[in-house]
C-alpha positions as CSV (number, residue, x, y, z in Angstrom):
1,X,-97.6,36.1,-63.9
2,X,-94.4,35.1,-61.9
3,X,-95.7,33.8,-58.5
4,X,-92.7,33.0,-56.5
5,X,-90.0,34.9,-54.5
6,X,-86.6,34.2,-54.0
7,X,-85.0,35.1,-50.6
8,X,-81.1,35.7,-50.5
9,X,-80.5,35.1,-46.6
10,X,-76.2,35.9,-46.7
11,X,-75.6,34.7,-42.6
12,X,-72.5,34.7,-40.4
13,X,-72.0,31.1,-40.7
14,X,-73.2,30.1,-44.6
15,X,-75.1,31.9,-47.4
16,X,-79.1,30.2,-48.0
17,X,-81.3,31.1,-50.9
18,X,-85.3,29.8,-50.2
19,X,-87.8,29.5,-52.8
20,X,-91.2,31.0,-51.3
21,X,-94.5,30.2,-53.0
22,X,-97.8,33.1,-53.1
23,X,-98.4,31.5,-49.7
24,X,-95.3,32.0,-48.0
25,X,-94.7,28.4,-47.9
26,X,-90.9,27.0,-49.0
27,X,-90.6,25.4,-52.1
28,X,-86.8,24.8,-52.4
29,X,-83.7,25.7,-50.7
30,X,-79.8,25.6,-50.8
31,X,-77.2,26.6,-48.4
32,X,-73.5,26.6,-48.0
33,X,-71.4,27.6,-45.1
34,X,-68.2,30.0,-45.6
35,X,-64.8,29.9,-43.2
36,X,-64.8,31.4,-39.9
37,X,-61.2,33.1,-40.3
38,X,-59.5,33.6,-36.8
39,X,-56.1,35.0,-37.1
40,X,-55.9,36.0,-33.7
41,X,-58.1,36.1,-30.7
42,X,-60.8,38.6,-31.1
43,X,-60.6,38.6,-34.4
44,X,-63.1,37.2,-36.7
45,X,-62.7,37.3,-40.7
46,X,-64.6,36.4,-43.8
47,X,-63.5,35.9,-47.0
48,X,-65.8,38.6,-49.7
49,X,-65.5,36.9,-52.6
50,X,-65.8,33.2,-51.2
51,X,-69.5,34.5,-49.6
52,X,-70.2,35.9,-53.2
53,X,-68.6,32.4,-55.2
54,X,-71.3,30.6,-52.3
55,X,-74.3,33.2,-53.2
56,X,-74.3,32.2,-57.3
57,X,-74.2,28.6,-55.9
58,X,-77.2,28.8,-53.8
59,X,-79.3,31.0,-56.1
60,X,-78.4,28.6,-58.9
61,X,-78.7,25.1,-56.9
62,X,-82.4,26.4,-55.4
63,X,-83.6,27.3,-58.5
64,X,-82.9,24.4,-59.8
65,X,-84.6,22.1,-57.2
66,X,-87.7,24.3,-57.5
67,X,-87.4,23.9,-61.2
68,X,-87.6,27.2,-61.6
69,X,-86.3,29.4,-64.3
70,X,-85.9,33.6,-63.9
71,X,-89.1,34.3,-65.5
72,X,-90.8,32.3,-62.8
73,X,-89.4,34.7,-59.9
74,X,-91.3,37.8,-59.1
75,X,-88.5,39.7,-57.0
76,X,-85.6,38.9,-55.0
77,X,-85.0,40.0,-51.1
78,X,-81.8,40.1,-49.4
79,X,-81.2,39.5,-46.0
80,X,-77.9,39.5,-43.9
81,X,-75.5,39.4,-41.1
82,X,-75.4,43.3,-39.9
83,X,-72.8,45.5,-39.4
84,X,-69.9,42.8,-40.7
85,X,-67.9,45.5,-42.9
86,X,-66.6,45.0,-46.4
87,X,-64.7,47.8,-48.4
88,X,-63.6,47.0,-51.8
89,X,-62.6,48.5,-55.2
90,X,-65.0,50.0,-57.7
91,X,-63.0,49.4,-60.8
92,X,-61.4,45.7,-59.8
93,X,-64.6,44.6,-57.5
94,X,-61.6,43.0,-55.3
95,X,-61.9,43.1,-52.0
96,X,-59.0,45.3,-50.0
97,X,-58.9,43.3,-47.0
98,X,-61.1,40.3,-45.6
99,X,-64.7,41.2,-44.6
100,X,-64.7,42.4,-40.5
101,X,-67.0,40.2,-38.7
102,X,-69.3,41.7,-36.7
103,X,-68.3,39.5,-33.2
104,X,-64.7,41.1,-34.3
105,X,-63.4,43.4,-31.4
106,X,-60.1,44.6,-32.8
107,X,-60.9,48.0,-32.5
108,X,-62.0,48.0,-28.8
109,X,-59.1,50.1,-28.2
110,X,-60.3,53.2,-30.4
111,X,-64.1,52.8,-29.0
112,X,-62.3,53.3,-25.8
113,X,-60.7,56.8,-27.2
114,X,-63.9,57.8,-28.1
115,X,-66.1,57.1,-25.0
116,X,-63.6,58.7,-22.8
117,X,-64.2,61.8,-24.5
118,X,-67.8,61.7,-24.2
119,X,-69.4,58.4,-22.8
120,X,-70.0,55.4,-24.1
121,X,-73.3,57.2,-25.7
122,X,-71.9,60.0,-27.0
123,X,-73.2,59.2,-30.3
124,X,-76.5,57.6,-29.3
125,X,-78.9,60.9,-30.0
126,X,-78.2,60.8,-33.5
127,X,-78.3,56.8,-34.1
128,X,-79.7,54.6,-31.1
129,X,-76.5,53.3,-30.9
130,X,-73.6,52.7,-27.8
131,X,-70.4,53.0,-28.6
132,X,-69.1,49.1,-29.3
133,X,-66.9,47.3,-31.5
134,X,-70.1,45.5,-32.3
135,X,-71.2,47.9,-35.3
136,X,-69.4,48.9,-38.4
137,X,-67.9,52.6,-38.6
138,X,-64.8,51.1,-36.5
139,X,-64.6,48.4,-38.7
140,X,-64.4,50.9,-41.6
141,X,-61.5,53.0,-40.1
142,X,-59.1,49.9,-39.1
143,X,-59.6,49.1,-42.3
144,X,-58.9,52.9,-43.9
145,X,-55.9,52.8,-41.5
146,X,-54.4,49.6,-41.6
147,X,-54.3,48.4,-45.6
148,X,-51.6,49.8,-47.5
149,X,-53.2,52.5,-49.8
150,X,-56.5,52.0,-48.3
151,X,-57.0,55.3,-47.2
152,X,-55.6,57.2,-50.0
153,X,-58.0,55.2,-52.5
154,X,-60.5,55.9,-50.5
155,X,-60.5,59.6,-50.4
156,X,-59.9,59.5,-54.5
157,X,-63.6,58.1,-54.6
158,X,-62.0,54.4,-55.9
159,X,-63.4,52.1,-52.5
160,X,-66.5,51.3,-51.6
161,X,-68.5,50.2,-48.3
162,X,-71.0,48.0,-47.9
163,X,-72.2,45.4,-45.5
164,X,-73.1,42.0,-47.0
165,X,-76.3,42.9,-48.0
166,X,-74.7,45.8,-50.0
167,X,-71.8,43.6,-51.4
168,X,-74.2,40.7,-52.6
169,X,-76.5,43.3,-54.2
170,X,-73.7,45.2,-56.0
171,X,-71.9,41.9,-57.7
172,X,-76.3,40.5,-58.3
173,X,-76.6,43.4,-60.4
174,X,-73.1,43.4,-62.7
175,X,-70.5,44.7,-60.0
176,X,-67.9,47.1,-61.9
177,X,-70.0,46.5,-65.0
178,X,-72.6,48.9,-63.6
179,X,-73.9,47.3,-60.1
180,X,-75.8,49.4,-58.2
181,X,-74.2,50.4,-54.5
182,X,-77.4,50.1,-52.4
183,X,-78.4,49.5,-48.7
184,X,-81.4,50.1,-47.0
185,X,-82.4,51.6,-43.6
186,X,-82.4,48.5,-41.0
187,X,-78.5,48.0,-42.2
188,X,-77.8,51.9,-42.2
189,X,-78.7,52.0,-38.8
190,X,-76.0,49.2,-37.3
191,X,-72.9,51.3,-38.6
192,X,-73.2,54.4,-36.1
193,X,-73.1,56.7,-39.0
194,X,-76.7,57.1,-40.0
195,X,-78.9,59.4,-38.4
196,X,-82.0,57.6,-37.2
197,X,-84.5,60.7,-37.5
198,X,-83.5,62.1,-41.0
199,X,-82.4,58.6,-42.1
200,X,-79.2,59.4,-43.9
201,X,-75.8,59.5,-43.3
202,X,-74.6,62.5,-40.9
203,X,-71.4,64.4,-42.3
204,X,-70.8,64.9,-38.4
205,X,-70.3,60.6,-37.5
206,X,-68.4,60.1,-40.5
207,X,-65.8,63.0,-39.4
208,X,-65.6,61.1,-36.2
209,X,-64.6,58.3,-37.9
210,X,-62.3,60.1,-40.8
211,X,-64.9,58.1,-43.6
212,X,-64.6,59.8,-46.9
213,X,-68.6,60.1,-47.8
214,X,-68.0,58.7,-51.3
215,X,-67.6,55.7,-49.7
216,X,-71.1,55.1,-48.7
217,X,-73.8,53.4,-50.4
218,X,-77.5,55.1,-51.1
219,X,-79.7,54.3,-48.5
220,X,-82.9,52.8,-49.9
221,X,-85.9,51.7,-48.4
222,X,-86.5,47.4,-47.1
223,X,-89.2,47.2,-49.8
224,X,-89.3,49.0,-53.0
225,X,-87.9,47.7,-56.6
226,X,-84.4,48.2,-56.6
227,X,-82.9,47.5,-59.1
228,X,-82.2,43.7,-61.1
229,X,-80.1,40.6,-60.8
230,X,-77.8,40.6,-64.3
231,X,-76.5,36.8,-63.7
232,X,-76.8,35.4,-67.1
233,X,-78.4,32.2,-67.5
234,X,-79.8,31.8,-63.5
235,X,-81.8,35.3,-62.3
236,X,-81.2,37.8,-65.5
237,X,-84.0,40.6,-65.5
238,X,-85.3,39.8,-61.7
239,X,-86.2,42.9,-59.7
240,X,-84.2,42.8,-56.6
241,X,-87.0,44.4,-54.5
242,X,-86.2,44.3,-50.8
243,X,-83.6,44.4,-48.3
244,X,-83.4,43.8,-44.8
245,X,-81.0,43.4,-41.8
246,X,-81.6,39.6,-40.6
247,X,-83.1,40.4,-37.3
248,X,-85.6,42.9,-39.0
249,X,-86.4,40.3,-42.0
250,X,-87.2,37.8,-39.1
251,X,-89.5,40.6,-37.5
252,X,-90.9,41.3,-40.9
253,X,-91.1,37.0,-41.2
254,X,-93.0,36.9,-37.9
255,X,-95.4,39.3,-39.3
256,X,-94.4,41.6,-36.5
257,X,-95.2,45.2,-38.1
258,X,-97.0,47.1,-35.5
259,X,-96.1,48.8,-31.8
260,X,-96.0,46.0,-29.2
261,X,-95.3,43.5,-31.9
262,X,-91.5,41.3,-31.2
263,X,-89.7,38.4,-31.4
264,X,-87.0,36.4,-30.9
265,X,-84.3,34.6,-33.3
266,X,-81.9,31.8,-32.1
267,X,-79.2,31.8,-34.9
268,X,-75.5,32.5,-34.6
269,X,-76.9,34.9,-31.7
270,X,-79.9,35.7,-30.5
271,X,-81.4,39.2,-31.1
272,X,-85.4,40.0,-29.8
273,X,-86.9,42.9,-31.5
274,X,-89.7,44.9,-30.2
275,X,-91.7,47.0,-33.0
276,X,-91.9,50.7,-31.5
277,X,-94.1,52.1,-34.6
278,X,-93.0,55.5,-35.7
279,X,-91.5,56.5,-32.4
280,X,-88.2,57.1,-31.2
281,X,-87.5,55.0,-28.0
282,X,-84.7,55.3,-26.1
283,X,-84.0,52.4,-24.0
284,X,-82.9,53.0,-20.5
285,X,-82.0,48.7,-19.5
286,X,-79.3,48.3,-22.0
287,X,-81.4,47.6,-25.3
288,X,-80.7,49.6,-28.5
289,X,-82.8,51.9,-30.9
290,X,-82.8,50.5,-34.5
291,X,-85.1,50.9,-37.5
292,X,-87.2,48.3,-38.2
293,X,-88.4,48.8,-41.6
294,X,-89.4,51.0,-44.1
295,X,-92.0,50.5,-47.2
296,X,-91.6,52.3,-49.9
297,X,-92.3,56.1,-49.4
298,X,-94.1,55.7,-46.1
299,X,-92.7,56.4,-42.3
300,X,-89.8,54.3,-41.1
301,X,-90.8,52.0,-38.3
302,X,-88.8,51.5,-35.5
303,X,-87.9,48.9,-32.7
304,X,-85.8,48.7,-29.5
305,X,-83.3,45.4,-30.1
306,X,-81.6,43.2,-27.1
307,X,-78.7,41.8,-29.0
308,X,-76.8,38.4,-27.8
309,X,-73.8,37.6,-29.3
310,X,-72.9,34.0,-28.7
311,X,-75.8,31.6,-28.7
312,X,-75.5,29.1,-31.9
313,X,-72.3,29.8,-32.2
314,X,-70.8,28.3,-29.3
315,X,-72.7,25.1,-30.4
316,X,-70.8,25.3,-33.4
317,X,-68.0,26.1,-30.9
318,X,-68.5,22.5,-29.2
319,X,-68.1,21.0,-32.3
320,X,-65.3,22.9,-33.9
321,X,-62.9,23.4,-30.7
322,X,-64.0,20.9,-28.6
323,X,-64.6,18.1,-30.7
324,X,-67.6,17.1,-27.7
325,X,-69.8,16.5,-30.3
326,X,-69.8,15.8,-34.3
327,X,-72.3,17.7,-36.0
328,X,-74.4,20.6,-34.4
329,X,-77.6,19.2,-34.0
330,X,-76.2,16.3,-31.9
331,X,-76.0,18.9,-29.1
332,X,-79.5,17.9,-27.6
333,X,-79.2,14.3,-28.0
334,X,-76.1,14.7,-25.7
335,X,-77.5,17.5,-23.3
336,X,-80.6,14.7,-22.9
337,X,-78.5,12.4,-21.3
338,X,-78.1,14.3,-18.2
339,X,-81.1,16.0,-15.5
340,X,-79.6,19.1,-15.2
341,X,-76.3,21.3,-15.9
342,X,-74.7,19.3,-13.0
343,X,-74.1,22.8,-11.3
344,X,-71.9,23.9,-14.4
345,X,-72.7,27.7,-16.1
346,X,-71.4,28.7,-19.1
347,X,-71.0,32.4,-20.2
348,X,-70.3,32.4,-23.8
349,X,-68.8,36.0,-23.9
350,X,-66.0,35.2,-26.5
351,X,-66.9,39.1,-27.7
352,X,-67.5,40.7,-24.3
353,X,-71.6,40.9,-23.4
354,X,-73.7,42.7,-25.6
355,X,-77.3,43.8,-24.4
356,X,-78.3,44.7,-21.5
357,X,-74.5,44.5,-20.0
358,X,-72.1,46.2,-22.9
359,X,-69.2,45.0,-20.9
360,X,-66.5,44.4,-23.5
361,X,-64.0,43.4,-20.8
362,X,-66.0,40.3,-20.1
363,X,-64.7,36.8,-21.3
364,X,-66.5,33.5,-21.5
365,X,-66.4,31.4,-18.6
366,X,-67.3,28.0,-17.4
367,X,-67.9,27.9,-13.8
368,X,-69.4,25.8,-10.9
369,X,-67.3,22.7,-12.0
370,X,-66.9,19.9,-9.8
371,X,-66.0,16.2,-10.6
372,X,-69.0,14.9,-11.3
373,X,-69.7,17.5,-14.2
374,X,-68.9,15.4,-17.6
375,X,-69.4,16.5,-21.4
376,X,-73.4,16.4,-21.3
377,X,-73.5,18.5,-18.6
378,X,-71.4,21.2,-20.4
379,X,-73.6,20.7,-23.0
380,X,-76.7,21.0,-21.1
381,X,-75.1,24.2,-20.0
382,X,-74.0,25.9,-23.4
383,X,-77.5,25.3,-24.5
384,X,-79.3,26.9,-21.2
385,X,-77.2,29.9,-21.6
386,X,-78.8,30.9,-24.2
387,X,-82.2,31.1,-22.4
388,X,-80.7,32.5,-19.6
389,X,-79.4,35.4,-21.7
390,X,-82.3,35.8,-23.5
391,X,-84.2,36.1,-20.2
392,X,-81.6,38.8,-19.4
393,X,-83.0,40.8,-22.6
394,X,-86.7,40.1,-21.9
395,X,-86.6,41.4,-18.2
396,X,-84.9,45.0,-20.0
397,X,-87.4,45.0,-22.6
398,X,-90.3,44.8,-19.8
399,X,-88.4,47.6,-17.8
400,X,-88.4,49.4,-21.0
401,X,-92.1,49.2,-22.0
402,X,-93.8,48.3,-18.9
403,X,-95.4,46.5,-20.4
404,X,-95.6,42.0,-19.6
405,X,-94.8,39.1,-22.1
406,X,-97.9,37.0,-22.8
407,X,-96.2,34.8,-25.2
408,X,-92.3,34.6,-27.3
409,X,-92.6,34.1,-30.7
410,X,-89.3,32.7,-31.7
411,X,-87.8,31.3,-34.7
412,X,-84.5,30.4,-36.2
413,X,-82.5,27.2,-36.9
414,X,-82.0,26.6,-33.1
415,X,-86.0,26.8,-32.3
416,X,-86.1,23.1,-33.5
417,X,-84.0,22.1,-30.4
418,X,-87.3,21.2,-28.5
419,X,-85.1,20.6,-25.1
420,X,-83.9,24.5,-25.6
421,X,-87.5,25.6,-26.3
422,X,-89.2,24.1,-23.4
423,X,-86.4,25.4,-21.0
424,X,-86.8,28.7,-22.5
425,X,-90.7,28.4,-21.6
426,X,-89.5,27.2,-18.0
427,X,-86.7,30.2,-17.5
428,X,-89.0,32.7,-18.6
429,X,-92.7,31.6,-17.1
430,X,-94.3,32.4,-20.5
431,X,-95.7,30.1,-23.5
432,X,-93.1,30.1,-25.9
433,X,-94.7,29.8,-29.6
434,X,-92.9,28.5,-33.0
435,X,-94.3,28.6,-36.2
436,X,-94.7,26.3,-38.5
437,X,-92.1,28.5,-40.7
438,X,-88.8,28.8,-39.0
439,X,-86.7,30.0,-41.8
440,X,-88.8,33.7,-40.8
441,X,-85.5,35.2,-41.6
442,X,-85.3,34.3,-45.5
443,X,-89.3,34.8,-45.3
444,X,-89.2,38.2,-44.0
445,X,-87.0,39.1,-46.8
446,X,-89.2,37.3,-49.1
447,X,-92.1,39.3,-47.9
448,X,-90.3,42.7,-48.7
449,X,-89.7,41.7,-52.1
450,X,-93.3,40.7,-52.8
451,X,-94.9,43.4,-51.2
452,X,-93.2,45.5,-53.6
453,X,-93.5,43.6,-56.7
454,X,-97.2,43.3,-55.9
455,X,-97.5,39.5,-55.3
456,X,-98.9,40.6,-51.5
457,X,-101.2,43.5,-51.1
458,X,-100.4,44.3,-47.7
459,X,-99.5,43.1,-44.0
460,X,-102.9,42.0,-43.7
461,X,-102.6,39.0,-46.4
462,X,-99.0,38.1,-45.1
463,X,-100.6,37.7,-41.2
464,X,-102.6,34.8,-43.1
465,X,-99.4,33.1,-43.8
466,X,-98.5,32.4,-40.3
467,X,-99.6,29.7,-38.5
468,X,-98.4,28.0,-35.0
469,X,-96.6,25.0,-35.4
470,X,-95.5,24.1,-31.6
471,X,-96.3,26.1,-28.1
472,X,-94.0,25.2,-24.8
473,X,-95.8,26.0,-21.6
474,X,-93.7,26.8,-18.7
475,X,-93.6,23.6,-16.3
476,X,-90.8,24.7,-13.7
477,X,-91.8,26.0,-10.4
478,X,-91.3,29.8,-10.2
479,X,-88.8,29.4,-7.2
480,X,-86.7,26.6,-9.1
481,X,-86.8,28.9,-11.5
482,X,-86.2,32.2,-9.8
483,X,-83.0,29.9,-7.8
484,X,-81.8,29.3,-11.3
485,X,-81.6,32.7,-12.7
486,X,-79.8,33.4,-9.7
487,X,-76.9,31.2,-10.2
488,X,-76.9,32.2,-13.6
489,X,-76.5,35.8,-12.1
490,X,-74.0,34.9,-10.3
491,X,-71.8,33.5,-13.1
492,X,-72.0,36.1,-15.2
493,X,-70.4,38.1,-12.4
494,X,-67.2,35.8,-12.5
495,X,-66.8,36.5,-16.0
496,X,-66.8,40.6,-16.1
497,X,-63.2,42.4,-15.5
498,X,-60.9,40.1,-17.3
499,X,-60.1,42.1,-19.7
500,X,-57.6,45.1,-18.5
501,X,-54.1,46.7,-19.3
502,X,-52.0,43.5,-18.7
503,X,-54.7,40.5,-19.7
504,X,-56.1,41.8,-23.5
505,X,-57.7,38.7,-25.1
């Protein structure tokens, strides 16, 4: 019997595929990164078919470093960067336009249309969802209204939607040779146009947002058999058996599946989950309802989600536009070099502030500069804004839940920055805990796909699997500490109203 799953984790930076053995440990992996196309400021682009041309790469390339063969897989999962919108053509499989990246906010002008008709939560009773350029139905319209034709090929059934999860899936099992046109619950519920209790899309959203219904994928659930991979010679005959949003997969990776249960992934942002069970919560500090999984026919699970939009990425940011250092891990090397941030903040909102502000007139700033600040200390800065900002999340998910951290599990590709971790410990006052399986992402996705394919009986057997690799205790004073979220305060304040009529990027 096959005893190994393939993960598919489709990012906003690069495309992996993992190689999990029966006990969740990695047995091979590839990875490729993709463009980051910037046509103007705001915008953020990928190309469809280059993240597809990257995905047959990885599958092929991980597969054969495992030296593995298709009958040695059990089941794929697919994991992916959420609410990025693609909408191409049944017949061709082409792409219409460049994929809309989720950090894309070209169409704050129309979210501003909406909410002054209604608030910026008019819609939020029927998804868990603010009104922000940050999810996909806006995404969909620009691009209905915007490409020549689009609109009108739409509405003559001949364009589909999907996010990445959805375009990967469809081209994995033969595109316009018969691919299936799939999502599953945890993406549905990013694109403001499913309805969290009934778990479909609502007629009602996609009228808002003039979406021709025949556009949509079937929503499916994050674990069941789905359907299989048709590429010849790599994965033919492989049930593709679970999907899931990457901030769920890494909840699902961190064996988070009951109420109470979270976490928190460092990647291109930073997004902390908190499992909610079967209830409904709404969030009343600036965090967002979202499904957290689904298995097979049972309940859906929920979870309320602070999302962050710029943490990794303005490492990669440092390298790319700076130049301040040469490859992204060389980041803590140079932030070690220094104390402290030398009085320097940085407030990476390139996309506005997502949770717990939603300020899409915010901009990133760099403030309390001074002479004596130098290129470590910036670093030292872009690195301790993501703890700071993920302290801004925790505080609204204790508001939420009144209920106190003991401990952060955390994973992701930035977890391994141990300078990061233990300031994350400091900033916060609690343990912070990372396992010995960072990729949780990937695993999460993994785990899906072998639940359903029966390789793991149940949650029980995949809590086995995880095991603590490193804990940082909190070593700051509480007032240092306290004096430091202040400032941090402070200069997120000098970054809020720049955006406005005359000043728009």
């Amino acid at each position: 019997m096959p005893d190994h799953v393939l993960a598919i984790d489709q990012g906003t930076t690069s495309t992996r595929a993992i190689v999990f053995d029966a006990r969740g440990s990695i047995v091979a992996s590839a990875q490729r990164e993709h463009a980051q196309i910037l046509p103007r400021a705001g915008w953020v682009e990928h190309d469809p078919v280059e993240i597809w041309t990257n995905t047959q790469w990885v599958i092929a390339s991980t597969l054969s470093r495992a030296g593995l063969s298709a009958s040695d897989i059990v089941g794929i999962g697919v994991t992916n960067q959420r609410e990025t919108a693609l909408v191409w053509d049944r017949r061709t499989g082409r792409p219409v336009a460049n994929a809309v990246v989720w950090q894309d906010t070209r169409t704050q002008d129309r979210i501003d249309r909406l909410a002054a008709e209604g608030g910026t939560d008019r819609l939020a009773g029927q998804t868990g969802l603010p009104l922000a350029t940050y999810f996909s139905a806006s995404k969909i319209a620009w691009i209905l209204d915007t490409v020549p034709g689009a609109r009108a090929a739409a509405e003559a059934g001949d364009l589909l939607f999907g996010t990445p999860d959805t375009w990967v899936v469809w081209n994995l099992t033969g595109g316009g040779r018969g691919g299936i046109h799939i999502t599953d619950v945890t993406n549905a519920s990013r694109t403001l146009l499913m309805d969290l209790q009934t778990l479909d899309w609502s007629d009602d959203l996609l009228d808002v947002w003039r979406i021709p219904r025949a556009m949509m994928p079937s929503i499916r659930s994050s674990s069941e058999v789905l359907g299989e991979a048709q590429l010849p010679g790599v994965a033919r005959g492989v049930p593709i058996a679970g999907i899931l949003g990457d901030q769920q997969a890494a909840t699902f990776g961190q064996a988070a599946f009951e109420a109470g249960e979270s976490k928190s992934t460092y990647g291109t942002g930073n997004f902390v989950l908190v499992n909610t069970g079967t209830e409904i919560v709404r969030s009343q500090h600036g965090l967002i309802t979202t499904v957290a999984y689904r298995c097979g026919d049972e309940p859906a699970r929920y979870a309320l989600e602070g999302s962050i939009a710029v943490t990794g990425s303005l490492v990669q940011w440092l390298r790319d536009n700076l130049g301040i250092i040469e490859r992204s891990e060389d980041v803590e090397t140079l932030a070690e070099t220094v104390a402290d941030n030398g009085g320097a903040h940085f407030v990476p909102a390139f996309s506005g502030l997502f949770a717990p502000y939603w300020r899409h007139d915010a901009r990133g700033a760099l403030v309390g500069m001074t002479r004596f600040v130098n290129r470590a200390h910036i670093a030292r800065a872009a690195l301790e804004s993501t703890a700071f900002q993920t302290r801004d999340v925790i505080d609204a998910v204790v508001a939420d839940t009144g209920r106190e951290l003991s401990e952060l599990r955390v994973d992701g590709g930035m977890t391994r920055n141990a300078l990061l971790m233990q300031f994350q410990a400091d900033i916060l006052g609690v343990p912070v805990v990372r396992p010995k399986v960072v990729e949780t992402t990937a695993l999460g996705a993994a785990y899906a796909a072998g639940l359903a394919t029966g390789l793991w009986t149940g949650f029980d057997e995949l809590r086995e699997h995880w095991q603590e690799d490193v804990r940082f205790e909190p070593r700051m004073p509480e007032p240092d500490r306290e004096r430091r979220y202040r400032l941090w305060k402070k200069a997120v304040s000098k970054a809020l109203d720049w955006v406005d009529a005359d000043v728009t990027d």
